[in-house]
C-alpha positions as CSV (number, residue, x, y, z in Angstrom):
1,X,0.0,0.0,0.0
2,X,1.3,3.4,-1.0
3,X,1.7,6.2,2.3
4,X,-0.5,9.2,1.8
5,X,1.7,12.0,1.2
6,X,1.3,15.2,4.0
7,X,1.6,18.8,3.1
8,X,1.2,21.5,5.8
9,X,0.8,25.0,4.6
10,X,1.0,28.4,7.0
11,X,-2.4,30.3,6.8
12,X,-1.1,33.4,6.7
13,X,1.3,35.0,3.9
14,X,0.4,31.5,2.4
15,X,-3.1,30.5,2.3
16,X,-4.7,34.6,3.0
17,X,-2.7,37.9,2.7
18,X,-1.1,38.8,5.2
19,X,0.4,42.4,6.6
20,X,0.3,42.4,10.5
21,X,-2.1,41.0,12.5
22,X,-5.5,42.7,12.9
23,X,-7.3,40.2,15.3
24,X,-7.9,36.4,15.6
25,X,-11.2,36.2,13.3
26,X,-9.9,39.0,10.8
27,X,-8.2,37.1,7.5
28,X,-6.3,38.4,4.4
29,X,-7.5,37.5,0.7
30,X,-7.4,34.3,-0.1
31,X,-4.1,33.8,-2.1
32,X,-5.3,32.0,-5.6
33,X,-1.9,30.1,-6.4
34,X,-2.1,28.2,-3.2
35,X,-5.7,27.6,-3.4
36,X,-5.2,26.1,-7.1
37,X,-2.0,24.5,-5.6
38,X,-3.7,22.5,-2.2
39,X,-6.3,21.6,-4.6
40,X,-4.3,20.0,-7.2
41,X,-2.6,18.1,-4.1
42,X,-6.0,16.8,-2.6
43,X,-6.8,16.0,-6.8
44,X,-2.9,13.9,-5.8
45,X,-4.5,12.2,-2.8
46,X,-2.6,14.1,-0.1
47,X,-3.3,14.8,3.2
48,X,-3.7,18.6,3.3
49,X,-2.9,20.4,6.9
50,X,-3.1,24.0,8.3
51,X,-0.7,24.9,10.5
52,X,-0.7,28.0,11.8
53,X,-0.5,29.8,14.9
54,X,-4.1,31.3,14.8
55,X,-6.6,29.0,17.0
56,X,-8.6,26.6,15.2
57,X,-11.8,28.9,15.3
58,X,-15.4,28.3,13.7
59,X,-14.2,31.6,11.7
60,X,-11.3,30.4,10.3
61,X,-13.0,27.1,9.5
62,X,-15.4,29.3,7.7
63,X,-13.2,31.2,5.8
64,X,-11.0,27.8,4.7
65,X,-14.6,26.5,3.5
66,X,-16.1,30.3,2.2
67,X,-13.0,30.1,0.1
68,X,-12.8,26.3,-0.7
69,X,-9.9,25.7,0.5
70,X,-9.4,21.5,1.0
71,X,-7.8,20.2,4.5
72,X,-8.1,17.5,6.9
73,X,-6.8,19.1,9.9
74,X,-5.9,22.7,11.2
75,X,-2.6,22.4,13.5
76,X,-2.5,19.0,14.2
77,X,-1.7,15.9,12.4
78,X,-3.9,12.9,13.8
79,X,-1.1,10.8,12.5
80,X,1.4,11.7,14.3
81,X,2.2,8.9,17.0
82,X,2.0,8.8,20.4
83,X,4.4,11.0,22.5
84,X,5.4,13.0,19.5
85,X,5.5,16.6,19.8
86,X,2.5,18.9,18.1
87,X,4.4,19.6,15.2
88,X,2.4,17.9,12.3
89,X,4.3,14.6,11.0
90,X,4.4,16.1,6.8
91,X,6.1,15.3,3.8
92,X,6.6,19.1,3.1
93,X,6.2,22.4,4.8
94,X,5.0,25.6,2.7
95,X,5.6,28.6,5.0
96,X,6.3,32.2,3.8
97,X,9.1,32.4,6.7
98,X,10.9,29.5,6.0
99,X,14.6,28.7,5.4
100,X,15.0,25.5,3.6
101,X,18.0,23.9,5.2
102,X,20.5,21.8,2.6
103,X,23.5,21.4,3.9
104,X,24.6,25.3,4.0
105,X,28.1,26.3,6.2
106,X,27.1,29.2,8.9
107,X,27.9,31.6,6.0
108,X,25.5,30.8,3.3
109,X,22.6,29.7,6.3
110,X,22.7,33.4,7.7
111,X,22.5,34.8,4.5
112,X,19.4,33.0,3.9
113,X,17.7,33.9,6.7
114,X,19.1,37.5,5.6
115,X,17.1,37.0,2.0
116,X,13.8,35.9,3.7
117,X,13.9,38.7,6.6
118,X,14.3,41.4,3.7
119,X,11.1,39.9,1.3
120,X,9.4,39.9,4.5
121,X,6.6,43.0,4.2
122,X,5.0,42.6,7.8
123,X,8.6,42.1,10.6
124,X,8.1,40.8,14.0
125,X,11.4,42.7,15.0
126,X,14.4,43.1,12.6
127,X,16.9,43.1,15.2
């Protein structure tokens, strides 16, 4: 038997716009290349999860299905076994923040996290 494949997308700056937080049950627009994407991978047969640090609310549930937007789970992977942290268990992570790590020396690695700071719009602190 083939293992379904996992993908876990951030919700915002991935799924809806994002440009600073304006209150738990207030989203972005829906972003229309990751809609089209997350439903070509639920066409694939994947397991589709939303991880994001916004609470599981009715609202956002709304908005995910107002917007057709296919998942299984919002931040959780039922998968995961026991004892394992709450990070989902996926096959790949699509995040607006993320590094991909390959091997880089301390060099190249900073300078990475350089690039995504700077394409950042919305900055936590830039310290």
């Amino acid at each position: 038997m083939k293992k379904q494949m996992t993908a876990v997308f951030d919700f915002d700056g991935v799924i809806a716009e994002y440009d600073g937080f304006k209150g738990n049950d207030i989203f972005g627009k829906v972003i229309i290349e990751t809609k089209q994407t997350i439903s070509a991978l639920k066409k694939m047969g994947w397991k589709v999860i939303i991880f994001t640090t916004r609470a599981a609310t009715p609202k956002l549930k709304k908005y995910l299905d107002d917007n057709e937007i296919g998942y299984d789970e919002i931040n959780k992977n039922s998968d995961n076994p026991a004892g394992a942290s709450d990070k989902p268990i996926a096959d790949i992570y699509i995040d607006d923040r993320a590094v991909n790590y390959h091997g880089q020396n301390k060099k190249e690695l900073l300078q990475n996290i350089k690039d995504i700071l700077s394409k950042n719009k919305y900055q936590y602190n830039k310290g």
